[in-house]
C-alpha positions, -999 to 999 in steps of 0.1 A, spaced: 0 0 0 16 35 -13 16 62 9 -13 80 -7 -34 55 -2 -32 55 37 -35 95 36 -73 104 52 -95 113 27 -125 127 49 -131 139 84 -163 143 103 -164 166 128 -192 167 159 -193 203 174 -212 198 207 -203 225 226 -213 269 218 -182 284 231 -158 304 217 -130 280 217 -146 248 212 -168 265 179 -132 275 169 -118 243 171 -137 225 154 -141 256 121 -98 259 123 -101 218 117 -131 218 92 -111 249 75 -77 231 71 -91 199 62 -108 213 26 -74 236 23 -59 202 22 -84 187 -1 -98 164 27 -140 158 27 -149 177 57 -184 174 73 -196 190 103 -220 179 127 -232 211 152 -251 191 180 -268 201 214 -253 236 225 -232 241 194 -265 248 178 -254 281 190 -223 282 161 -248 273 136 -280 297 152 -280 337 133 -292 352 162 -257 336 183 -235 330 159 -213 362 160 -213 359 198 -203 333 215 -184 333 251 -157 321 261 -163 296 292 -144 311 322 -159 289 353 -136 259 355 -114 266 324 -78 255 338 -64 267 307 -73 304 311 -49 328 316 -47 362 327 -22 388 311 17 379 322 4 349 319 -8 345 352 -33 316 359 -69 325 363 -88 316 399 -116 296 385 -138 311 413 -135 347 396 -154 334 366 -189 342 389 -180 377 390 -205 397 373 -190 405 339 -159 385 339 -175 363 308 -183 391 293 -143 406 300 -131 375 284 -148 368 255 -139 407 246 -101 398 250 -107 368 230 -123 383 202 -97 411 200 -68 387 200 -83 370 173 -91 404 152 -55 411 161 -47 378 141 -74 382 113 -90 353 121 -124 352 103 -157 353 121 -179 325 124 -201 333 95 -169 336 74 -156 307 85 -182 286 71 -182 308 39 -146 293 32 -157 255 45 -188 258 22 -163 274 -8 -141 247 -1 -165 213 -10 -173 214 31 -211 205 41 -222 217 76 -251 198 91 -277 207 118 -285 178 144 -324 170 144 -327 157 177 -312 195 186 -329 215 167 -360 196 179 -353 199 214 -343 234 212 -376 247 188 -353 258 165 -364 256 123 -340 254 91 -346 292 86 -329 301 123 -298 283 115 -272 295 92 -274 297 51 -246 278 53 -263 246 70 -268 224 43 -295 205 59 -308 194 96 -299 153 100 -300 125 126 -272 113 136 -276 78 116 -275 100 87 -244 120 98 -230 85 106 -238 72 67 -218 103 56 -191 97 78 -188 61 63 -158 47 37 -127 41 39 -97 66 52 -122 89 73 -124 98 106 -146 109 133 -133 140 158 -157 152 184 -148 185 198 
């Protein structure tokens, strides 16, 4: 077996969380995937609806409350137990957004602009929607269509793909 036929040809990726880094995560993957000229398919499920929602899409949070990662400036780590202060969500999903402005990374809606240009399909989970009242026209013009997970599985299928839940 040559080496091109062991390379991944398609990745699938389950977006089941709306914050700011996890959305991010799992766009920044999608994105470099189709750059590469890997199938990319994403699967926004339970609160990730939030990516995928027009009314939310341009602003989600960045969780503060029991982040261990988060840092202050100087690097300094940030007490987990400030995160209740009034605000301090608010604080840090500012700083977030203006690091990535700094860095010209795209908005959400632009993100999925360049998946969509790229031959990537972004999916809508039914049991979510459902549970959430949401309808096609709430989600994003890039969401190609509103599927159970059986389906998402079916796309996911053949050879040299992969499954990444973020």
């Amino acid at each position: 077996m040559n080496e091109e036929d062991k390379r991944l040809k398609k990745v699938c990726i389950i977006c089941a969380k709306g914050n700011l880094e996890d959305v991010y995560a799992a766009l920044v993957m999608a994105n470099g995937a189709v750059m590469e000229g890997i199938e990319a398919k994403l699967f926004f499920t339970f609160f990730g609806l939030e990516a995928i929602t027009k009314s939310h899409m341009e602003h989600l949070h960045t969780a503060v409350v029991g982040n261990p990662a988060m840092r202050l400036p100087g690097n300094i780590p940030f007490p987990s137990l400030m995160g209740i202060v009034p605000g301090m969500e608010a604080m840090a999903s500012s700083m977030m957004r203006k690091k990535m402005e700094e860095l010209d990374i795209p908005h959400v809606g632009e993100f999925m602009e360049m998946i969509e240009a790229g031959g990537g399909e972004i999916f809508a989970c039914k049991l979510a929607v459902d549970m959430f009242g949401l309808k096609k026209e709430d989600l994003s013009e890039h969401v190609k269509d509103i599927i159970t997970i059986a389906e998402f599985y079916e796309l996911a299928g053949g050879d040299h793909s992969q499954i990444i839940f973020v």
